[in-house]
N, C-alpha and C positions, 0 to 999 in steps of 0.2 A: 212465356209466349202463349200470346189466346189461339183457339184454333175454330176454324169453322167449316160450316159445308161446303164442301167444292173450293177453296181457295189455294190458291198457290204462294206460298210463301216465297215473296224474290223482291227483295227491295235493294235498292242502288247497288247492282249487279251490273256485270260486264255482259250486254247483249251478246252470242256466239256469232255472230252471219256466216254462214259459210262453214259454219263448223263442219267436222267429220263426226258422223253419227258412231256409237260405241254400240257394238249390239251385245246384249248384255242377254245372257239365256241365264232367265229364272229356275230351268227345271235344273241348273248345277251350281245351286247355291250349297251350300253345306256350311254347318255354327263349326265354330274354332273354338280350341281348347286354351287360348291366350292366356286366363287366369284360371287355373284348373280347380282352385281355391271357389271361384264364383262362377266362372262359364257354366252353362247347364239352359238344358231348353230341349224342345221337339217341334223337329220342320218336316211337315209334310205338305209333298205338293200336290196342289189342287185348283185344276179349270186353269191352266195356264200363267199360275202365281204361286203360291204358299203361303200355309197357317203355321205362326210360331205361338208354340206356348211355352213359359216360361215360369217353375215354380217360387215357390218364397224364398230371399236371399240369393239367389241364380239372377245372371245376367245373360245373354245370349248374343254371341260375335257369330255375325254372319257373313261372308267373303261369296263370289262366286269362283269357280276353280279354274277357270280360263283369266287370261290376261291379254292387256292392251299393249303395244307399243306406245311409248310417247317420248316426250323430250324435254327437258327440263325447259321453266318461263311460260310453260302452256298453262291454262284455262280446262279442270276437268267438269263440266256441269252434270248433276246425278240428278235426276228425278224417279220421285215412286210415289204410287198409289196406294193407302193403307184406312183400314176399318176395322173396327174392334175396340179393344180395351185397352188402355196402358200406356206407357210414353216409350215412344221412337226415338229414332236417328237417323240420319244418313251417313255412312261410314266410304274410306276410299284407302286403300293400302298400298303402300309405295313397296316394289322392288328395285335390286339392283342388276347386274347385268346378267349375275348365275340364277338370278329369281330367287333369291335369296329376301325375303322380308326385312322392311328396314324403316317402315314406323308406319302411322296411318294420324286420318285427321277424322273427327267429327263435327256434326253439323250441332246447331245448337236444337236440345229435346223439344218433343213434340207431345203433348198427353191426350189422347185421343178419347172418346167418348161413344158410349155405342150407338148407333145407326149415323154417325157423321161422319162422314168417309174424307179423309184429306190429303191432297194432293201435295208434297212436298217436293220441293228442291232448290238445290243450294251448291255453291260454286265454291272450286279447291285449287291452288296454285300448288301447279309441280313444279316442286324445289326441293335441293338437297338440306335448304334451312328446317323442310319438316320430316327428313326422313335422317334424322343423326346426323347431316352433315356430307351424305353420301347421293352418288350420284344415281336421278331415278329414271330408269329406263323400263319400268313397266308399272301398269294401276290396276287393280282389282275392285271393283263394285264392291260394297256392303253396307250392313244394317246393323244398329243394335236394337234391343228389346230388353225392356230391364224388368225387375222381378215381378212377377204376380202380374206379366202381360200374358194376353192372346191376341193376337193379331193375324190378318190376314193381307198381305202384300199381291200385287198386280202392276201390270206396266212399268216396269223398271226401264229406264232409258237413260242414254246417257251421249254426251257429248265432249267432244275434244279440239280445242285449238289453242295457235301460239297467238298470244297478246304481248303485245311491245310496247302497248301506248299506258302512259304512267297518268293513269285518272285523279291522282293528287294533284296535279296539276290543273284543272279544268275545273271551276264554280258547280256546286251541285245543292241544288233546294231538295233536303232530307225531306221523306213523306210521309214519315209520322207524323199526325197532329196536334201529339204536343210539342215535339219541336219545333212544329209552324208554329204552333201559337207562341211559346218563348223567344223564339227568333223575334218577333215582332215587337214583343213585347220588352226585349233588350234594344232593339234599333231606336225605340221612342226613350227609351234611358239614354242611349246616347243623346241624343236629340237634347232631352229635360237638363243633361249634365253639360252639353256644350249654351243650352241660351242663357244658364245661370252661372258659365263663366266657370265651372268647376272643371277641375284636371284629376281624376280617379286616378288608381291604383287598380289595372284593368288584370284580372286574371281569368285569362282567355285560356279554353279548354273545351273537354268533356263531362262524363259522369265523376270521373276524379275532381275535376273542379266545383261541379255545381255541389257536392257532396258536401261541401263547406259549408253549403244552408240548413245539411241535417243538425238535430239536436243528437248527444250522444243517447241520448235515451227515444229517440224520434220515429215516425214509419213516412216514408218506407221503409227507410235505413237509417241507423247510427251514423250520424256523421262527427261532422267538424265546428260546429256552429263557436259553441262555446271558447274554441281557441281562437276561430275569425275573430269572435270581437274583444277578444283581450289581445290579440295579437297585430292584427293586420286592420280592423276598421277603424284604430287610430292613426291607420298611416294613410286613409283615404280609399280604402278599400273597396271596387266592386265587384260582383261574382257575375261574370259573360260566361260563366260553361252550365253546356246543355248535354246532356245522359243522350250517348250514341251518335254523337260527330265523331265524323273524320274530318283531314285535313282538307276537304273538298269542300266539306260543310261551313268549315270556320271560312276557308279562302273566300264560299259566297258573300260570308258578314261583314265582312274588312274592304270588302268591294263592292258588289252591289248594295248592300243596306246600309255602307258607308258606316258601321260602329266603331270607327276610329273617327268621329268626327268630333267626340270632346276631347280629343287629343289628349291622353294619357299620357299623366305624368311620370306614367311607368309600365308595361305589360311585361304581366309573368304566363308565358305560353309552357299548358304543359297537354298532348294532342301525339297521335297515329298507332295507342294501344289499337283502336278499335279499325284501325287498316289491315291491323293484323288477325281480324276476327272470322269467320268465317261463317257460314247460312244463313236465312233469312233476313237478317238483319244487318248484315257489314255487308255481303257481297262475298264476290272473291278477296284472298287477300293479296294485298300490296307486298312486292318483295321488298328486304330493307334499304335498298340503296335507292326505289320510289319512293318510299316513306320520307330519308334523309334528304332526295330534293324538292320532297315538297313543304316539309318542314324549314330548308333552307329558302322557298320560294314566297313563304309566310313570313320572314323576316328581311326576306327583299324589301314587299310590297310595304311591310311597316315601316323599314328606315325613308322608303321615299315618300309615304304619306305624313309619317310624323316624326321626322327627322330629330326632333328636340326628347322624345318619350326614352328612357332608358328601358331597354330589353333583358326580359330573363327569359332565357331558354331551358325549362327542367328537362331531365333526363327522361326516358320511356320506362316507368316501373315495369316488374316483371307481373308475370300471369300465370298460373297455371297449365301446363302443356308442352308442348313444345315449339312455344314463341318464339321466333329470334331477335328479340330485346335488347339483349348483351351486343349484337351488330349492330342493330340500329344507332346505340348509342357510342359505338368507335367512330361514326361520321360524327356525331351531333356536338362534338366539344369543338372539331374543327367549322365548323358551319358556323358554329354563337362566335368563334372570333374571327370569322370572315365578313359579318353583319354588326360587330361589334357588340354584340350581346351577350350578359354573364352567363355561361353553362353551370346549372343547379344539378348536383347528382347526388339525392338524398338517398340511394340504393343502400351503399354500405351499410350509412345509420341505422336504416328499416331492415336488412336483412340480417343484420351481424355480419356483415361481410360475406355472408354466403351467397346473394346475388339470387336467392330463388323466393319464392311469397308461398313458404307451408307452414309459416307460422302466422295461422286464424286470430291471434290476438293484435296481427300489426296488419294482416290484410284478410280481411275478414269471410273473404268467399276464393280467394288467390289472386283477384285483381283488385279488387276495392277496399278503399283504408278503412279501415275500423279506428272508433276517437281516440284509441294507442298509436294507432299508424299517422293518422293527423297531425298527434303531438310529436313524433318524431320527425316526420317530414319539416313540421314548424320549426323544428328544432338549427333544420339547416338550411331552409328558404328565409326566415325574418332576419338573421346577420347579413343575408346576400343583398337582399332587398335594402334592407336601410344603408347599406353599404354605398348602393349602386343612388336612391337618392339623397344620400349625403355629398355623392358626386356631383349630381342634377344642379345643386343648390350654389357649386364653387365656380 
């Protein structure tokens, strides 16, 4: 993530209105010994914030010692003011009823620079999906500071409300500008592939999908290139996924840019890792049962626009954290045969049956395939696929 003077990091975020303000007292922040192994730091406070300094190999967990009331489905938003050196966080720590700790979320880092002071914040859904499974009835502000920072924080604020409305649901034009520009520049592929009469092999996604354009040896990333075209560009294959949609994002393409209008002879939908994401750049996250109807809302919209396209529904790969993945995809087998669509679930093959991505050589950073992760995935999407248009054809 770049960072700059004065900006606030908040992109396709849940506006709060009406929130209830979190008043958050800086002078009773205090670092946790969470990893006794690596915690390590010095806060002192100073002019109504605090300097963290943080040595080599030391990471620094910061909490404030008072807590919030809240209620599970709410909306917590955290902002803070930071300058100095080293990369940040925004951190938020779930209790249970005794206040009893029971997991926490961060924000994605921040690497600051000296004399550019940057304003961050980034929005947390309280749910027992991030806290073990357990119910959260209190949040605590914090920070991290990883090693060889100093930094100096101010203005810590923060907000709380309950959100019920399921924003998967609702067309949203993402505001990065590469995504602009790719958006458009796949709407005119549809566009080239419908006036020449051709029926693709649409594999509609995110950065999991477009990653199929890396070379394994590629920058930015190793991807998938090399198995696309021994695999899947003989069957007509083209890559519709863009690095950082959500299922808002795709729902805008299918609708407003109309990218089903060469009518796909087949779409493989694989989309709502990144619902699950959290700061600057996802938003709040979506809890699993928005995620599974908006994913079942994406295969509404496609059986009525392109009733003849055979649908593959892949599973939600895992991520490092504490995602809930493993939920999202107990809807999603029942969704792909309510829309009539095959549910692809390459998890086992990629994890060994263990269901979690720590092993770097199939997903290379704990969410993105690495070209072992690719050739496994391939492994159990190209029999589904050709399956499903060996159907197509009868």
């Amino acid at each position: 993530m770049k960072s700059y003077l004065g900006l606030i990091f908040l992109s396709g975020a849940i506006l709060l209105n009406g929130a209830e303000d979190l008043k958050i007292a800086m002078e009773h922040f205090q670092i946790l010994p969470i990893n006794r192994t690596q915690s390590g730091g010095k806060l002192v406070s100073e002019n109504g914030g605090f300097c963290v300094e943080v040595p080599e190999k030391k990471s620094a967990f910061m909490a404030e010692t008072g807590k919030h009331p809240v209620k599970a489905g709410g909306i917590a938003e955290l902002e803070v003011t930071a300058e100095g050196k080293g990369v940040f966080a925004l951190q938020i720590y779930f209790f249970d009823a005794d206040s009893g700790r029971t997991g926490w979320m961060t924000s994605n880092p921040v690497t600051l620079k000296e004399g550019l002071p940057i304003t961050l914040k980034s929005q947390f859904r309280v749910s027992p999906d991030y806290a073990n499974g357990k119910e959260v009835h209190f949040i605590s502000a914090g920070l991290i500071v990883w090693e060889k920072g100093k930094i100096k924080f101010r203005d810590y604020k923060g907000k709380y409300n309950e959100v019920s409305k399921n924003t998967t649901l609702i067309p949203a034009v993402a505001e990065h500008g590469g995504i602009v520009v790719r958006t458009k520049e796949l709407t005119e592929l549809a566009k080239e592939l419908r006036n020449k009469g051709k029926r693709p092999v649409m594999f509609l996604g995110d950065s999991i999908t477009e990653g199929w354009r890396y070379p394994e040896n590629g920058k930015p990333y190793p991807g998938g290139l090399e198995i696309w075209n021994r695999d899947f560009v003989p069957l007509g294959a083209e890559n519709f996924g863009i690095s950082a949609e959500k299922i808002e994002h795709v729902l805008y393409r299918i609708t407003a840019c109309n990218q089903l209008q060469c009518n796909p002879k087949a779409i493989v939908l694989m989309i709502g890792t990144n619902n699950l994401g959290i700061g600057a750049s996802h938003g709040a996250p979506s809890t699993p049962e928005q995620i599974a109807e908006g994913i079942g809302n994406l295969l509404k919209i496609m059986k009525e626009k392109v009733p003849d396209s055979k649908l593959l529904l892949v599973a939600v790969t895992p991520r490092g954290g504490p995602y809930p993945t493993a939920r999202i995809n107990t809807f999603l087998s029942e969704i792909a045969r309510k829309y009539g669509a095959v549910y692809v679930d390459p998890i086992p093959v990629m994890t060994n049956n263990t269901g979690n991505s720590k092993d770097r050589t199939v997903f290379r950073d704990g969410l993105h395939f690495s070209p072992k992760g690719y050739e496994l995935y391939a492994s159990v999407l190209l029999p589904a696929l050709k399956e499903a248009l060996q159907k197509g054809k009868q």
